[in-house]
MILUM-573373 format. One record per residue: x, y, z of N, C-alpha, C, O, CB in turn; residue number from 1. Coordinates in steps of 0.2 Angstrom, whole numbers. Glycine has a CB too. Layout:
# MILUM-573373
NODE   n_u   n_v   n_w  ca_u  ca_v  ca_w   c_u   c_v   c_w   o_u   o_v   o_w  cb_u  cb_v  cb_w pos
NODE     X     Y     Z     X     Y     Z     X     Y     Z     X     Y     Z     X     Y     Z NUM
...
//
This chain:
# MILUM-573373
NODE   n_u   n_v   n_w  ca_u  ca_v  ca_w   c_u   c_v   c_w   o_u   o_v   o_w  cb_u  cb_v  cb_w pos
NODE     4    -6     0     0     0     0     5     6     0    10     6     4    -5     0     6   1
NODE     4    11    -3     6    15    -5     5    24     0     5    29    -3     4    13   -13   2
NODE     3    23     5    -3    26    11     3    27    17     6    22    19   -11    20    15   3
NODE     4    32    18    10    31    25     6    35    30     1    38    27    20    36    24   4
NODE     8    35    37     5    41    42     6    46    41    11    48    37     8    41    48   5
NODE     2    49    43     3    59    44     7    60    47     6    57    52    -2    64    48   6
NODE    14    64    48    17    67    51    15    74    55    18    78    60    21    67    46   7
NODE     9    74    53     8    81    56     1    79    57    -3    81    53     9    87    52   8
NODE     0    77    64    -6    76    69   -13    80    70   -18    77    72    -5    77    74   9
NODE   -12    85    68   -15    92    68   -22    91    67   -23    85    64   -13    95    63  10
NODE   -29    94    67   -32    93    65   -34    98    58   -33   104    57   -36    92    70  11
NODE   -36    93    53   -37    95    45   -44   101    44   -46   104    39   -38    87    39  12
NODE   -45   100    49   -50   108    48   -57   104    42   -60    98    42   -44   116    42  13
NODE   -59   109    39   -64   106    35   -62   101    26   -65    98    22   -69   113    32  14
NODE   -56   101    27   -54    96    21   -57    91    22   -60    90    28   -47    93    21  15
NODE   -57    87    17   -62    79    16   -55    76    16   -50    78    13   -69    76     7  16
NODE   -56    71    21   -50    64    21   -52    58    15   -53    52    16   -51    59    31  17
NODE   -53    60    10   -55    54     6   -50    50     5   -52    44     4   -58    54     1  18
NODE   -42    50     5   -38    47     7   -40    41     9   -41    36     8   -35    50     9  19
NODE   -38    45    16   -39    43    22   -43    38    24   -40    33    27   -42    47    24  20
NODE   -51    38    22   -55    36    21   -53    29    17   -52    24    20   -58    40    20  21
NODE   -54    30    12   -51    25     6   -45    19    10   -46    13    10   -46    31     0  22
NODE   -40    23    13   -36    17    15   -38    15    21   -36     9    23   -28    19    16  23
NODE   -43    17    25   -45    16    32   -50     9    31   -48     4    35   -50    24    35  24
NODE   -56     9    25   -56     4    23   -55    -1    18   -59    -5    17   -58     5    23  25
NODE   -50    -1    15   -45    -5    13   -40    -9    19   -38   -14    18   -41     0    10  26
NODE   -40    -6    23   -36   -10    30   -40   -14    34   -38   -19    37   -32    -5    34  27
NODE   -45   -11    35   -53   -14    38   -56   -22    33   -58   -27    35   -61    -6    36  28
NODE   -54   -21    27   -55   -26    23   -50   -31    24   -53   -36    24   -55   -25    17  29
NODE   -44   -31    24   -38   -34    25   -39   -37    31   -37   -43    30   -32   -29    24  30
NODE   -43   -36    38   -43   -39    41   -41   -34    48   -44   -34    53   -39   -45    39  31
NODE   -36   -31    48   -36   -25    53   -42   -24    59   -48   -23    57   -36   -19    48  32
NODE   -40   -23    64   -45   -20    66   -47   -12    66   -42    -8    64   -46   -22    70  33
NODE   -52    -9    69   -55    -2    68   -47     0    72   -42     1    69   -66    -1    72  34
NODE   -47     1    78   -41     5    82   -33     5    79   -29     9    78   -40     1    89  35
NODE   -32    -2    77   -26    -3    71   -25     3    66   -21     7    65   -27   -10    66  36
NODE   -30     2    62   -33     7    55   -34    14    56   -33    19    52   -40     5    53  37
NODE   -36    13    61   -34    22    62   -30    24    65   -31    29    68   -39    26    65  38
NODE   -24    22    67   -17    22    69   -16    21    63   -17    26    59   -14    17    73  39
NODE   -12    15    60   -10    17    55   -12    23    48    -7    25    45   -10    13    53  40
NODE   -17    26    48   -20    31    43   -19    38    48   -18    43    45   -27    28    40  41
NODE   -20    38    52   -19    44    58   -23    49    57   -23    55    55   -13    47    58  42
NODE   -30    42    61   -36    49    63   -38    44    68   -38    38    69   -42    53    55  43
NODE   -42    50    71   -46    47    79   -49    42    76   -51    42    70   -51    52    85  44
NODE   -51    37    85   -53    29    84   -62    34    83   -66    31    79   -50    22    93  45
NODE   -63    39    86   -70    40    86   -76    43    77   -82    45    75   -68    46    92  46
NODE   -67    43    72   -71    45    67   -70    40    62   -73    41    57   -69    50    65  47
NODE   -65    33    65   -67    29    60   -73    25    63   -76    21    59   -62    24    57  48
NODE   -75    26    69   -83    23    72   -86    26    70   -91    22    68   -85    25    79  49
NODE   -85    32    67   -90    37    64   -93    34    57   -99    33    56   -86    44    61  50
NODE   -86    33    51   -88    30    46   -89    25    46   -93    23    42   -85    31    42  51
NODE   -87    19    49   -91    12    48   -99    14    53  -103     9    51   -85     4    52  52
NODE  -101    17    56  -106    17    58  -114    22    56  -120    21    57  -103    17    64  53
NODE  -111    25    55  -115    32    53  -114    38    59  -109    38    63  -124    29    51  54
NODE  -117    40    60  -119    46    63  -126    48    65  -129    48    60  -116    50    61  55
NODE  -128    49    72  -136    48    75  -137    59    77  -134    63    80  -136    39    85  56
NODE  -142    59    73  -144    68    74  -143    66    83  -144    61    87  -156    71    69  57
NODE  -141    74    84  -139    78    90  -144    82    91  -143    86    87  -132    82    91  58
NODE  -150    82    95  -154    89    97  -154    96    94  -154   102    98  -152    91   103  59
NODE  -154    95    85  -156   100    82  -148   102    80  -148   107    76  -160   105    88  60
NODE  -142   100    82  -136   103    80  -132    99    73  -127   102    69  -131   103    87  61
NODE  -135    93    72  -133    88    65  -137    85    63  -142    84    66  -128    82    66  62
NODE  -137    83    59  -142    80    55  -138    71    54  -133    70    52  -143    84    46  63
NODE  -142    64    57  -140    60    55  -138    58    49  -142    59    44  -142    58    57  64
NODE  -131    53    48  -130    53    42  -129    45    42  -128    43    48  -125    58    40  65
NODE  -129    41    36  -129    33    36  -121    31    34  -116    34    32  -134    29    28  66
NODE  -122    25    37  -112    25    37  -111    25    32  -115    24    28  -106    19    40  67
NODE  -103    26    29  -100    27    23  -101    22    19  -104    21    13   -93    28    24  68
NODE   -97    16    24   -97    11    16  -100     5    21   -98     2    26   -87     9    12  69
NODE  -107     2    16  -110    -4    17  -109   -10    14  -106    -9     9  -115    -3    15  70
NODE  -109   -16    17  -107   -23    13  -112   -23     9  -117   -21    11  -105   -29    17  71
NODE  -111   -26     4  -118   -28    -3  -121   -36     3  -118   -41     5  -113   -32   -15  72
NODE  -128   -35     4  -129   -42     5  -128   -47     1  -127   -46    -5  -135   -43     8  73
NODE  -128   -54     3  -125   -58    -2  -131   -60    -7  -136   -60    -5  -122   -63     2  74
NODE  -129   -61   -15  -133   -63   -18  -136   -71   -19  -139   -72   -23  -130   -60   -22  75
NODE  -135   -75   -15  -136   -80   -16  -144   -84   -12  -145   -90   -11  -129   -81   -15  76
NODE  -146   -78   -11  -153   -81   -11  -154   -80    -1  -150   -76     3  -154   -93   -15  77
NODE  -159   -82     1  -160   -83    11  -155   -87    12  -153   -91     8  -168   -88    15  78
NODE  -152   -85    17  -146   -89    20  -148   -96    23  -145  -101    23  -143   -85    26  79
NODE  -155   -94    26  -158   -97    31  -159  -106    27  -160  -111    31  -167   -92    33  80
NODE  -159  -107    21  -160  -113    19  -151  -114    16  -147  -110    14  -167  -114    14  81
NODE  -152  -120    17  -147  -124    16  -144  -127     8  -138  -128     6  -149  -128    19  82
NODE  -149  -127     5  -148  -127    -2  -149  -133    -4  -148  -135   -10  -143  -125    -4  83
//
């Protein structure tokens, strides 16, 4: 992977991390877990909670939003039978 840490911790202000993002789940795929992944990519453990989970409206100050990236359910019919 071609994705190194940030050197500079800072917070990015309103920039979009799609980087970020991108490799955050890329490493999540790989098997990583969520605290790993956002170490290595270098952002808080609370905003890759963020994007794998969505975000739930605050008393008028956010608007809920649906998590980033969803798994396709599987195509291969009800799980529930056996085949």
């Amino acid at each position: 992977m071609d994705f190194e840490i940030r050197k500079d911790q800072k917070p990015q202000g309103r920039k979009k991390p799609t980087r970020e993002r991108a490799a955050y789940f890329q490493l999540m795929q790989q098997g990583y877990s969520s605290r790993e992944a956002c170490r290595i990519v270098g952002i808080d453990v609370r905003t890759g909670k963020t994007w794998r989970n969505g975000r739930h409206a605050h008393k008028g100050r956010e608007k809920a939003a649906p998590p980033i990236y969803q798994e396709a359910p599987p195509s291969s019919g009800p799980s529930r039978y056996l085949g």
